[in-house]
Backbone as XML, in Angstrom:
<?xml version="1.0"?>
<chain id="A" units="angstrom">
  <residue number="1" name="UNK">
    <atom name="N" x="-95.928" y="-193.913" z="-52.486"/>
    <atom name="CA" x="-96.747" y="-193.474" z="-51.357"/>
    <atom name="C" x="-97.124" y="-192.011" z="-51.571"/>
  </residue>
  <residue number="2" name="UNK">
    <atom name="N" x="-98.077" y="-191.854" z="-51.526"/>
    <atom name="CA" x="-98.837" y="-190.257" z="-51.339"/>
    <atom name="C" x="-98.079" y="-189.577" z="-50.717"/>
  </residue>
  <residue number="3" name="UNK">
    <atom name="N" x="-97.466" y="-188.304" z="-51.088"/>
    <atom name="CA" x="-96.744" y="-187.290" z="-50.071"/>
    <atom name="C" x="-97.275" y="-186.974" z="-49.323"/>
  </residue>
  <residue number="4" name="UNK">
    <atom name="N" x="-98.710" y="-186.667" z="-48.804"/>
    <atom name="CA" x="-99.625" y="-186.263" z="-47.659"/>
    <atom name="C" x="-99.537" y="-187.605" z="-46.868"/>
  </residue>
  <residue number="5" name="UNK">
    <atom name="N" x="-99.648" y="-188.254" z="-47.080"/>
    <atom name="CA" x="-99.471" y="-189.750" z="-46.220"/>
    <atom name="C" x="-98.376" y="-189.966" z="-45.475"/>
  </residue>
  <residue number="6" name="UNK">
    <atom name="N" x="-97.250" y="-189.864" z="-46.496"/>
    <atom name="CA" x="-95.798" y="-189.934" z="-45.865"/>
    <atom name="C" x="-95.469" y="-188.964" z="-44.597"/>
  </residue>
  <residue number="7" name="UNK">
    <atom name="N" x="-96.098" y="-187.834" z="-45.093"/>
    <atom name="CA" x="-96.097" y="-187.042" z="-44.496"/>
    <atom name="C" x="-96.658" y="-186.611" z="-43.277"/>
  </residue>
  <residue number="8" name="UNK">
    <atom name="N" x="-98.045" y="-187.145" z="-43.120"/>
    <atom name="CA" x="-98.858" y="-187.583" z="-41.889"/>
    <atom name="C" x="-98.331" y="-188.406" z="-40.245"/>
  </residue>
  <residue number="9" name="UNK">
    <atom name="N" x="-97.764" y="-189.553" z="-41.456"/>
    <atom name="CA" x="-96.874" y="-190.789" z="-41.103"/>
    <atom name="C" x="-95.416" y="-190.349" z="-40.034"/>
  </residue>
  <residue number="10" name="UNK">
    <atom name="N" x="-95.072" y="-189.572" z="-40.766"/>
    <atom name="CA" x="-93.972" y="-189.009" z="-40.220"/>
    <atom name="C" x="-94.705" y="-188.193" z="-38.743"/>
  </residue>
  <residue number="11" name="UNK">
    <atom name="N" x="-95.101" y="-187.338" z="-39.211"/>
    <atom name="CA" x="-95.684" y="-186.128" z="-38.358"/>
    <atom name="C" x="-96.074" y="-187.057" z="-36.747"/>
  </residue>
  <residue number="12" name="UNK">
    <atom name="N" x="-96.936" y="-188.432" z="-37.059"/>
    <atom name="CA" x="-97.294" y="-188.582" z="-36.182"/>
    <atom name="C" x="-96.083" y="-189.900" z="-35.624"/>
  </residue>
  <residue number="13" name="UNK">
    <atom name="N" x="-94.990" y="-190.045" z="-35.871"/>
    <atom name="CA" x="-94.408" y="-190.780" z="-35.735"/>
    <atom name="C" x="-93.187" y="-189.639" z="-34.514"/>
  </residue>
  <residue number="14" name="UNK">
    <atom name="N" x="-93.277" y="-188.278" z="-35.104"/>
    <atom name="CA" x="-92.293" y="-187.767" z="-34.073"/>
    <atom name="C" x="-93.435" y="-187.369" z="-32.924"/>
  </residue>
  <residue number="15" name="UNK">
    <atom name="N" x="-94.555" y="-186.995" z="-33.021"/>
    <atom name="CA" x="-95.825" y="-186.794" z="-32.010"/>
    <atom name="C" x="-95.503" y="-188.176" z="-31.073"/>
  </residue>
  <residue number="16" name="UNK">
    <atom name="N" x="-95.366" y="-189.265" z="-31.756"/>
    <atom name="CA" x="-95.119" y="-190.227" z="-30.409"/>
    <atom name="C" x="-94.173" y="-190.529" z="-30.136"/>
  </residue>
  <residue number="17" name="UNK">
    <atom name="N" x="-93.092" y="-190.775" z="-30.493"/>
    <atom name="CA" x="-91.958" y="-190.181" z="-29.907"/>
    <atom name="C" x="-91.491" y="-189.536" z="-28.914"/>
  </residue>
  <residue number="18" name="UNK">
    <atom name="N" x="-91.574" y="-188.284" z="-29.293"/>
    <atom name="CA" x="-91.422" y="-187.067" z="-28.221"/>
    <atom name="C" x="-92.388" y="-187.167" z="-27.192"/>
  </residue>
  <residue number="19" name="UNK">
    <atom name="N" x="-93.420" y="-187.681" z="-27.320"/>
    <atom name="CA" x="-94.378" y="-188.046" z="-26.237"/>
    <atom name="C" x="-94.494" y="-188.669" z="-25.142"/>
  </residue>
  <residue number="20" name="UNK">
    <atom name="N" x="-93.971" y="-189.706" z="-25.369"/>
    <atom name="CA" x="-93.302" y="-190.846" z="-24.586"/>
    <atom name="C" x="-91.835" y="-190.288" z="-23.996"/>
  </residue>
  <residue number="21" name="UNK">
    <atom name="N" x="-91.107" y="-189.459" z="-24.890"/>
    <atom name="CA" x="-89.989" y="-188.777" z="-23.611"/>
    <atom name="C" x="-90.208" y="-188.149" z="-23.195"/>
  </residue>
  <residue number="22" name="UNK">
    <atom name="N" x="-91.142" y="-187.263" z="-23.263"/>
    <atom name="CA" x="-91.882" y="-186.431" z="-22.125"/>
    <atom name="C" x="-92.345" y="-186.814" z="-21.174"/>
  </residue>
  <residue number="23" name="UNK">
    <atom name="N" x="-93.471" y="-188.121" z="-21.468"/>
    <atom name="CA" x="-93.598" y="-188.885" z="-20.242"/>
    <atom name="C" x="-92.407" y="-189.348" z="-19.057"/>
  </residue>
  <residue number="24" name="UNK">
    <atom name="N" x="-91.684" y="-189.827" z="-20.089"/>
    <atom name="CA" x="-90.256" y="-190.408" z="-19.217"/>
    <atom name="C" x="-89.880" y="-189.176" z="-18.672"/>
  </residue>
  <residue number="25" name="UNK">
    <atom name="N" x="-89.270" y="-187.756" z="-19.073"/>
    <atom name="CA" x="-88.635" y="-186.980" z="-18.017"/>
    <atom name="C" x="-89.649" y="-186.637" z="-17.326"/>
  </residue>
  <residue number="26" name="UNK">
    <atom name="N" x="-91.057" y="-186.416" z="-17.452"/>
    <atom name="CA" x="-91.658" y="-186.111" z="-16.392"/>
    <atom name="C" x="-91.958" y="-187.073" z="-14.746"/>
  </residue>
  <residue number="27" name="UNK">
    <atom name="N" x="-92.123" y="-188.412" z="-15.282"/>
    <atom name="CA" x="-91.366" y="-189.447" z="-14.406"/>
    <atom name="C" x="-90.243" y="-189.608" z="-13.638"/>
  </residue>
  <residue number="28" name="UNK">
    <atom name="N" x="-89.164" y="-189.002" z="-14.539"/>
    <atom name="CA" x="-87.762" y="-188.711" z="-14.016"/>
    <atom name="C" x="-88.469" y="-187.719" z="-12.812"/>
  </residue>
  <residue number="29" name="UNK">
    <atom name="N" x="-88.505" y="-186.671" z="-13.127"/>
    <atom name="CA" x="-88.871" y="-185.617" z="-11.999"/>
    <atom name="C" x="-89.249" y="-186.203" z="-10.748"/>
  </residue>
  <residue number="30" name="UNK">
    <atom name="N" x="-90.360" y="-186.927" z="-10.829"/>
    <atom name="CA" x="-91.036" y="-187.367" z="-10.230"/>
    <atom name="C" x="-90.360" y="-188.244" z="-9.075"/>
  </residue>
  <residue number="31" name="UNK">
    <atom name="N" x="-89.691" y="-189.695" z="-9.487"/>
    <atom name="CA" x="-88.828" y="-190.380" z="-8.968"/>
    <atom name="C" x="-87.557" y="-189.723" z="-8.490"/>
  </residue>
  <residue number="32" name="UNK">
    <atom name="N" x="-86.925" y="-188.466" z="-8.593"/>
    <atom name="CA" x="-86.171" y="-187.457" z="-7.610"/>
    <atom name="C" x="-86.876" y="-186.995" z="-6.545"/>
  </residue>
  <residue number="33" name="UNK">
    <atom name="N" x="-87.826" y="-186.637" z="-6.705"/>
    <atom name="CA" x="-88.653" y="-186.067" z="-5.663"/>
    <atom name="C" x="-88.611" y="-186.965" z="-4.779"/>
  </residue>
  <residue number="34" name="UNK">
    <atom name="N" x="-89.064" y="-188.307" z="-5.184"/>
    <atom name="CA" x="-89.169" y="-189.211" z="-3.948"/>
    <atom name="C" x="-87.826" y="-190.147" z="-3.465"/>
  </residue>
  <residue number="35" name="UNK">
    <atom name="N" x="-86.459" y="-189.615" z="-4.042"/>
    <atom name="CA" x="-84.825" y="-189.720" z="-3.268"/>
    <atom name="C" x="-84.686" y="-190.817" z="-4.589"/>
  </residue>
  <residue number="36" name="UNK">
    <atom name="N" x="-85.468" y="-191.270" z="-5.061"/>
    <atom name="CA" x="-84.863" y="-192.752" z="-6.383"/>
    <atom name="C" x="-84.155" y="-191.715" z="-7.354"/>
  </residue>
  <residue number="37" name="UNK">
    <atom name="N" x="-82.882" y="-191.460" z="-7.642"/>
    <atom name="CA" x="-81.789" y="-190.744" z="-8.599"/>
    <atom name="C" x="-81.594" y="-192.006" z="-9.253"/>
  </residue>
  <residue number="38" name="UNK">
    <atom name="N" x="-81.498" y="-192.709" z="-8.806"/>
    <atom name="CA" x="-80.537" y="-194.095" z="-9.901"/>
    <atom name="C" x="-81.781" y="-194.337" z="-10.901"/>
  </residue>
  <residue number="39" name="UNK">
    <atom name="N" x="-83.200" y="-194.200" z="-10.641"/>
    <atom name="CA" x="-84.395" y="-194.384" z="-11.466"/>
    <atom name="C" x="-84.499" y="-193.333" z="-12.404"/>
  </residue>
  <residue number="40" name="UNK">
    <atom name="N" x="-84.861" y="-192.305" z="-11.629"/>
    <atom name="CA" x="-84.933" y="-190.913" z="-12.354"/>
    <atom name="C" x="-83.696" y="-191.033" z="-13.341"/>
  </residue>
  <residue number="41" name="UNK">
    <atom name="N" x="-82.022" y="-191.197" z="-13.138"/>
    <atom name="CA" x="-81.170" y="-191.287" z="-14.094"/>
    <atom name="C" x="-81.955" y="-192.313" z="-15.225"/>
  </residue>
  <residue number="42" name="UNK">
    <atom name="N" x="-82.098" y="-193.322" z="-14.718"/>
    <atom name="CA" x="-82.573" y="-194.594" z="-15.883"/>
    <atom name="C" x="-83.801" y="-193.813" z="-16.555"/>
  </residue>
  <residue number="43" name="UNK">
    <atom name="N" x="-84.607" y="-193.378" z="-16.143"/>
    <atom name="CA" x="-85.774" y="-192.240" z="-17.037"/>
    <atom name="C" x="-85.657" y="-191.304" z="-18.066"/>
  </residue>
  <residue number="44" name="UNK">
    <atom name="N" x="-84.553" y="-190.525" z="-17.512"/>
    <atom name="CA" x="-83.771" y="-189.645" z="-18.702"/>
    <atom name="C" x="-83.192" y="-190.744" z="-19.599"/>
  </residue>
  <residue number="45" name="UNK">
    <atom name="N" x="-82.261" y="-191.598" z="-19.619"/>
    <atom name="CA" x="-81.792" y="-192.256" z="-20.225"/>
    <atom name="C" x="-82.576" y="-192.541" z="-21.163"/>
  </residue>
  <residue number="46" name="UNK">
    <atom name="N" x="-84.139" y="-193.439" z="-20.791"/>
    <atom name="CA" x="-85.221" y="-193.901" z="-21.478"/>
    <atom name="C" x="-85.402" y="-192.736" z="-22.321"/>
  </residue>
  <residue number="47" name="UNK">
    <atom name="N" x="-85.863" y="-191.737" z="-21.929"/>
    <atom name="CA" x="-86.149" y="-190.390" z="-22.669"/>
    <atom name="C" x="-85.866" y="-190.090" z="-23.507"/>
  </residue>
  <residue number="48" name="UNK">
    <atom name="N" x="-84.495" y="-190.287" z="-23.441"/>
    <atom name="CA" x="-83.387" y="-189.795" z="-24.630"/>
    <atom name="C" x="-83.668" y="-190.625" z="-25.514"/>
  </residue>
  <residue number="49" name="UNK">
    <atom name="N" x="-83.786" y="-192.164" z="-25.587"/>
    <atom name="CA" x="-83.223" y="-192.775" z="-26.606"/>
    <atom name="C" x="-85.227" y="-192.628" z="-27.541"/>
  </residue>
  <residue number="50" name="UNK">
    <atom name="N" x="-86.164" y="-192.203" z="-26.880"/>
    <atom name="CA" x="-87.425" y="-191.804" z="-27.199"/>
    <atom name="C" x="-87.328" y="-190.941" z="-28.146"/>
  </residue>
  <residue number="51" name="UNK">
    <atom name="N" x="-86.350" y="-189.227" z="-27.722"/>
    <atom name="CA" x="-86.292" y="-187.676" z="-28.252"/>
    <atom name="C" x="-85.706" y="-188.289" z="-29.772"/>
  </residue>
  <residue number="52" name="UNK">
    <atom name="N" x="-84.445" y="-188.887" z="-29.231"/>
    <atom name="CA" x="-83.538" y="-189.270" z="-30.302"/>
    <atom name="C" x="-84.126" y="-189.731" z="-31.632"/>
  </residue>
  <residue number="53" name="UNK">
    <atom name="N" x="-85.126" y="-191.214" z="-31.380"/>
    <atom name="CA" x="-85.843" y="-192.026" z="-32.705"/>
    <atom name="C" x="-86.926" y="-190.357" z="-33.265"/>
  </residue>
  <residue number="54" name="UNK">
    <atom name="N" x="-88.157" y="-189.290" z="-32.374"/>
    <atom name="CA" x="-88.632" y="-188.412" z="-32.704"/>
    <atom name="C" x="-87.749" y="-187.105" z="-33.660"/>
  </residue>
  <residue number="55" name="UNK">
    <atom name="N" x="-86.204" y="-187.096" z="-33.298"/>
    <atom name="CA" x="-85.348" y="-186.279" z="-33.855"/>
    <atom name="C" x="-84.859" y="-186.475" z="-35.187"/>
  </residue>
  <residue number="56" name="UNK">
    <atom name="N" x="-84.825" y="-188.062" z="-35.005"/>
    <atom name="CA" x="-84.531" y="-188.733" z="-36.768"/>
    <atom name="C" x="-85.746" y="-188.690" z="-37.304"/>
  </residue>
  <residue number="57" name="UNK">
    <atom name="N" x="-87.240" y="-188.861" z="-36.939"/>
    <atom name="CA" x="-87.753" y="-188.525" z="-37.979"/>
    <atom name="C" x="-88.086" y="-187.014" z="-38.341"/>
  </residue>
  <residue number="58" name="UNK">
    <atom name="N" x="-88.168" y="-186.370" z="-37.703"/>
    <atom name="CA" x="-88.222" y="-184.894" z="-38.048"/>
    <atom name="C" x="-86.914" y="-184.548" z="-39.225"/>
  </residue>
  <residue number="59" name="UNK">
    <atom name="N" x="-85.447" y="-184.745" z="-38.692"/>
    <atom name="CA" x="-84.272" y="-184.788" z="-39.359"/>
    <atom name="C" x="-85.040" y="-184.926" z="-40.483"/>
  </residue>
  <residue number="60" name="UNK">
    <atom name="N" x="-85.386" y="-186.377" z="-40.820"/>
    <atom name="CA" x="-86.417" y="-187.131" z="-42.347"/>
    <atom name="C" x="-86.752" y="-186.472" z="-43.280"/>
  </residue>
  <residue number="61" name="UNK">
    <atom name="N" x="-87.682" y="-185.383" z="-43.051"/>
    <atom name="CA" x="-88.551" y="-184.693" z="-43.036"/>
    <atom name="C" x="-87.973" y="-183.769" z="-43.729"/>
  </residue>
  <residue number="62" name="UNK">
    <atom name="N" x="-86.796" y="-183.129" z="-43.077"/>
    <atom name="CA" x="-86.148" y="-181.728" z="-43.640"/>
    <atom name="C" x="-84.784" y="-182.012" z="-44.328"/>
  </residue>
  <residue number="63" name="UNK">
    <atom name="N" x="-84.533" y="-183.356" z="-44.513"/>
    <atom name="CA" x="-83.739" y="-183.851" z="-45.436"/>
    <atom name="C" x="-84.795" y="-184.210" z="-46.991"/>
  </residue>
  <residue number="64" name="UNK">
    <atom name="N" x="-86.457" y="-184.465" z="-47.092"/>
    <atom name="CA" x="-86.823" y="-184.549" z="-47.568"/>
    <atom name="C" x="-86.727" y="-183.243" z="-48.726"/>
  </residue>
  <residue number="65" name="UNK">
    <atom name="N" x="-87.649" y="-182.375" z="-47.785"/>
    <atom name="CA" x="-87.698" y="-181.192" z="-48.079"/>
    <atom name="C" x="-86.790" y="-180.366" z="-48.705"/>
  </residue>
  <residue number="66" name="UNK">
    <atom name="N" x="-85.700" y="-180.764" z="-48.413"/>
    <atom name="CA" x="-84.193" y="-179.873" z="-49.255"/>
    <atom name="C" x="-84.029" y="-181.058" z="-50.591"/>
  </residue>
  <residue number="67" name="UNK">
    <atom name="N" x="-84.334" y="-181.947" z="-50.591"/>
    <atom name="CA" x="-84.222" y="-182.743" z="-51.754"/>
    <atom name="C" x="-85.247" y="-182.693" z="-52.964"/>
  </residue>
  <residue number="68" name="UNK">
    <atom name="N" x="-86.541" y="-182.796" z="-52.496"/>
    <atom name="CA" x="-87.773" y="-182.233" z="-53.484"/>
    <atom name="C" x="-88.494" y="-181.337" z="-52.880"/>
  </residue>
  <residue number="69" name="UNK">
    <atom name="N" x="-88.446" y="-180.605" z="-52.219"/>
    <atom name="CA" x="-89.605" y="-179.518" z="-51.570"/>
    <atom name="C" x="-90.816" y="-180.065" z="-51.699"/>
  </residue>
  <residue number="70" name="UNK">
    <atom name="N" x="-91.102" y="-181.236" z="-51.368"/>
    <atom name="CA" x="-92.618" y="-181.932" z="-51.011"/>
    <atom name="C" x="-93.134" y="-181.769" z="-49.841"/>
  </residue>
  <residue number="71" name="UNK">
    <atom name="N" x="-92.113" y="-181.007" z="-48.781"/>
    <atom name="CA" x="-92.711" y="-180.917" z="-47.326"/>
    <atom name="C" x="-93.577" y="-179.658" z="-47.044"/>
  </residue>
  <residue number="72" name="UNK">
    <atom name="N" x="-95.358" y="-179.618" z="-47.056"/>
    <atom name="CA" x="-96.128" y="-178.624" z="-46.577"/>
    <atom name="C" x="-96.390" y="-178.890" z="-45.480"/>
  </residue>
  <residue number="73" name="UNK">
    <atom name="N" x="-96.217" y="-177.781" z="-44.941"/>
    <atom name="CA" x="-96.584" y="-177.054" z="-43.500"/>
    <atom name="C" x="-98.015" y="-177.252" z="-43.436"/>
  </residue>
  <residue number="74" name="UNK">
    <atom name="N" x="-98.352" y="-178.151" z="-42.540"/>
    <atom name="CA" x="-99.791" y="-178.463" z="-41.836"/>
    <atom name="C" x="-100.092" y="-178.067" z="-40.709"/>
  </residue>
  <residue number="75" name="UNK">
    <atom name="N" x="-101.108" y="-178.290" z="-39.975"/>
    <atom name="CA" x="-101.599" y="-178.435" z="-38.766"/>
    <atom name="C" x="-101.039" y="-179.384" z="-38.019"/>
  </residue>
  <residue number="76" name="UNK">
    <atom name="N" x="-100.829" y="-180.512" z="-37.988"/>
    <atom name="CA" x="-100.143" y="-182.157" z="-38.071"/>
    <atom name="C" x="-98.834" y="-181.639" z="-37.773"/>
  </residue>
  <residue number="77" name="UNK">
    <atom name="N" x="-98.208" y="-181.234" z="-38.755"/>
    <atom name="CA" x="-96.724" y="-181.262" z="-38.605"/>
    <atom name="C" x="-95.838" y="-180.011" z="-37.481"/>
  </residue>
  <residue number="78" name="UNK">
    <atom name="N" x="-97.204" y="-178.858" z="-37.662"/>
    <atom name="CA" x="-96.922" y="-177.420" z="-37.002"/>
    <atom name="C" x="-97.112" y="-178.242" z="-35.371"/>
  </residue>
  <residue number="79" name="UNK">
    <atom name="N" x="-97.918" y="-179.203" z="-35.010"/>
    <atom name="CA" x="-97.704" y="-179.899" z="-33.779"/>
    <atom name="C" x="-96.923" y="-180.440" z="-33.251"/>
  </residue>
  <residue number="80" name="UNK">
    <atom name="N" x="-96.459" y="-181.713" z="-34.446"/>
    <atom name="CA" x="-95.294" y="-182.096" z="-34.329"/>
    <atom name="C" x="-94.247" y="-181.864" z="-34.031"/>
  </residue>
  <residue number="81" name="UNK">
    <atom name="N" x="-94.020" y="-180.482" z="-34.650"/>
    <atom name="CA" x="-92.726" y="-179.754" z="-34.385"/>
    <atom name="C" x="-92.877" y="-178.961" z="-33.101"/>
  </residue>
  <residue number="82" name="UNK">
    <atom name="N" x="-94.158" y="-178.476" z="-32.535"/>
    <atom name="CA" x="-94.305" y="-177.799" z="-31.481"/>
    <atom name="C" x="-93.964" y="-178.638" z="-30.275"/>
  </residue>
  <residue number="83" name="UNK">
    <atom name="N" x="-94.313" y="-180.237" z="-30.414"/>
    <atom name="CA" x="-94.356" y="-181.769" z="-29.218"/>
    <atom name="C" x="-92.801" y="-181.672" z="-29.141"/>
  </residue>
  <residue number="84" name="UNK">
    <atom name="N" x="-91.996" y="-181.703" z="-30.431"/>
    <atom name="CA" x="-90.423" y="-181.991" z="-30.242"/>
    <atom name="C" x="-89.771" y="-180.792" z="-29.032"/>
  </residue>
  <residue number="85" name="UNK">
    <atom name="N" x="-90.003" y="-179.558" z="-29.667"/>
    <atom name="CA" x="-89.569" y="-178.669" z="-28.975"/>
    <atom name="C" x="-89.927" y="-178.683" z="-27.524"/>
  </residue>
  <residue number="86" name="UNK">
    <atom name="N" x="-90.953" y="-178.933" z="-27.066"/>
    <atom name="CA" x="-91.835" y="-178.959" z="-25.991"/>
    <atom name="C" x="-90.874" y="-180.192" z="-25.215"/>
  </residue>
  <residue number="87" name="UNK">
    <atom name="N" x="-90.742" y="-181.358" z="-25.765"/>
    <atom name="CA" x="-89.746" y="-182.778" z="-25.077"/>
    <atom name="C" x="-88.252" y="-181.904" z="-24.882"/>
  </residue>
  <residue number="88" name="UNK">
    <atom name="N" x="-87.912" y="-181.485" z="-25.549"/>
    <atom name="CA" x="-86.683" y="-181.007" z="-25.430"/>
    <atom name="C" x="-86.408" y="-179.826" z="-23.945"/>
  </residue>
  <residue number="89" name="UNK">
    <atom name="N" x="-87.575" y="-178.675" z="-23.623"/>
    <atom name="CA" x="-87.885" y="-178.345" z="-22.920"/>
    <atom name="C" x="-87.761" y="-179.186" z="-21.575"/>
  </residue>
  <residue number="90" name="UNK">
    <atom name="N" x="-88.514" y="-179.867" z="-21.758"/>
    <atom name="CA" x="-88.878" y="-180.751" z="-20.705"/>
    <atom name="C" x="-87.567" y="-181.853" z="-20.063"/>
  </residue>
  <residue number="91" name="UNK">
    <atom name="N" x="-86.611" y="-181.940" z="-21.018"/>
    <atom name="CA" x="-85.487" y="-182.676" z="-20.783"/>
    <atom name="C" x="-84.408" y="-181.708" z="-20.138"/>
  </residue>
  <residue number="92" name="UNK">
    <atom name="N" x="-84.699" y="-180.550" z="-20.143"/>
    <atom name="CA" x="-83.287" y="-179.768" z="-19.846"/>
    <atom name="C" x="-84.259" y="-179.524" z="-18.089"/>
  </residue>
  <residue number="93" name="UNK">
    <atom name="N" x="-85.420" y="-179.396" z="-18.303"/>
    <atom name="CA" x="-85.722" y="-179.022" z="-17.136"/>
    <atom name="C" x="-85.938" y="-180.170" z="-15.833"/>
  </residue>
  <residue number="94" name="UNK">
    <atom name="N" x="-86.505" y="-181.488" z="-16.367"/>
    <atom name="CA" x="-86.173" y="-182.388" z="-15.337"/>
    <atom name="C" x="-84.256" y="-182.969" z="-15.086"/>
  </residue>
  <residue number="95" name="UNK">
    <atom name="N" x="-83.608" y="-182.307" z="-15.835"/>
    <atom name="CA" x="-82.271" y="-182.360" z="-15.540"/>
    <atom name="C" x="-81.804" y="-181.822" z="-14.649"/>
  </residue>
  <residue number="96" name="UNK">
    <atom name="N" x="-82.685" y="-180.437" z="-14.627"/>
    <atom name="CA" x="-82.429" y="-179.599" z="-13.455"/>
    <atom name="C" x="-82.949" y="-179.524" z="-12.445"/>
  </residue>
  <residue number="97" name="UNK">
    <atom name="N" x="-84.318" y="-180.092" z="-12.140"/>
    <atom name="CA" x="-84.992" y="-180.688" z="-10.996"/>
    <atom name="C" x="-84.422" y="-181.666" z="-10.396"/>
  </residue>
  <residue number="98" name="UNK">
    <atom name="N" x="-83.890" y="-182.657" z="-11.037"/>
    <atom name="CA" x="-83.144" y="-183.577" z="-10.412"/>
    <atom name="C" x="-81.693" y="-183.228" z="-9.953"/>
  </residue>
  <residue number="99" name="UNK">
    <atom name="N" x="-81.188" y="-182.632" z="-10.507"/>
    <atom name="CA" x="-80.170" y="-182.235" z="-9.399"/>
    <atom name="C" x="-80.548" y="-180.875" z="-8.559"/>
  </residue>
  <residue number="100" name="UNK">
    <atom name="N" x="-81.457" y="-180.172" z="-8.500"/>
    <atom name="CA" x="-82.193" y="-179.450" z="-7.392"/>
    <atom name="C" x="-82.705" y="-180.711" z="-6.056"/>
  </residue>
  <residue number="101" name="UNK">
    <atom name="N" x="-82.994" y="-181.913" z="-6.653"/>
    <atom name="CA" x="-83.844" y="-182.975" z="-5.630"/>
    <atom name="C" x="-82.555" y="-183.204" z="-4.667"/>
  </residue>
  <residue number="102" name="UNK">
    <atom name="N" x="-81.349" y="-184.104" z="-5.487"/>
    <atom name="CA" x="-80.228" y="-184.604" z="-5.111"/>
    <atom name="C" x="-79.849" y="-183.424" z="-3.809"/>
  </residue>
  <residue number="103" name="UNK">
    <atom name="N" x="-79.315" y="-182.038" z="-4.069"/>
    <atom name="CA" x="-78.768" y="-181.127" z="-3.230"/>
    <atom name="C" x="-80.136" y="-180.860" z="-2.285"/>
  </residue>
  <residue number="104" name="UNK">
    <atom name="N" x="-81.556" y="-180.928" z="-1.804"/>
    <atom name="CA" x="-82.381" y="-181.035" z="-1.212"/>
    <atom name="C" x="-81.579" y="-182.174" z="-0.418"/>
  </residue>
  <residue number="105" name="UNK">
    <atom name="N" x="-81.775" y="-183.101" z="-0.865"/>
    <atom name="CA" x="-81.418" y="-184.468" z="-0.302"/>
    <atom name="C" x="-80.414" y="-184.755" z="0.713"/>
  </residue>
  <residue number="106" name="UNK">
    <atom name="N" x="-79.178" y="-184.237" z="0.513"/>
    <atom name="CA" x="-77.734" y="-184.206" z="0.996"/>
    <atom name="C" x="-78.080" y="-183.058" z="2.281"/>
  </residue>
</chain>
């Protein structure tokens, strides 16, 4: 396989990934707001196991890279890595909205 391919492949494989757990914690948020915690919990949950499959392929990537240094820095991948960080963000912070909702709640 073409290293630019593989590489594409990858890139856009953690882009959706992390995408979809972003969606999910932002959902999470969402479903606190309106008193559903047992949902919002099940959202993060979803989330995670989303970040997680986006984390192994990035991992991929920089296990590649220490093995043959075939990994160039693109546009593609400089996103990629910007979407992961960005989900990760987004997971610590609907963690904390939701238990901001919960103590609203009580």
């Amino acid at each position: 396989m073409d290293v630019m391919i593989g590489l594409e492949l990858i890139s856009f494989q953690i882009i959706n990934y992390v995408g979809a757990a972003r969606d999910k914690y932002l959902e999470a948020i969402s479903q606190a707001k309106k008193g559903n915690f047992e949902r919002a919990e099940e959202l993060l949950k979803e989330g995670e196991k989303q970040f997680v499959k986006g984390h192994k392929a990035h991992t991929e990537l920089i296990q590649k890279d220490v093995v043959d240094g075939t990994v160039v820095m693109n546009l593609l991948l400089t996103h990629a890595q910007d979407q992961l960080m960005s989900a990760e963000a987004f997971k610590i912070i609907a963690t904390e909205f939701i238990e901001i909702y919960r103590r609203i709640s009580k």
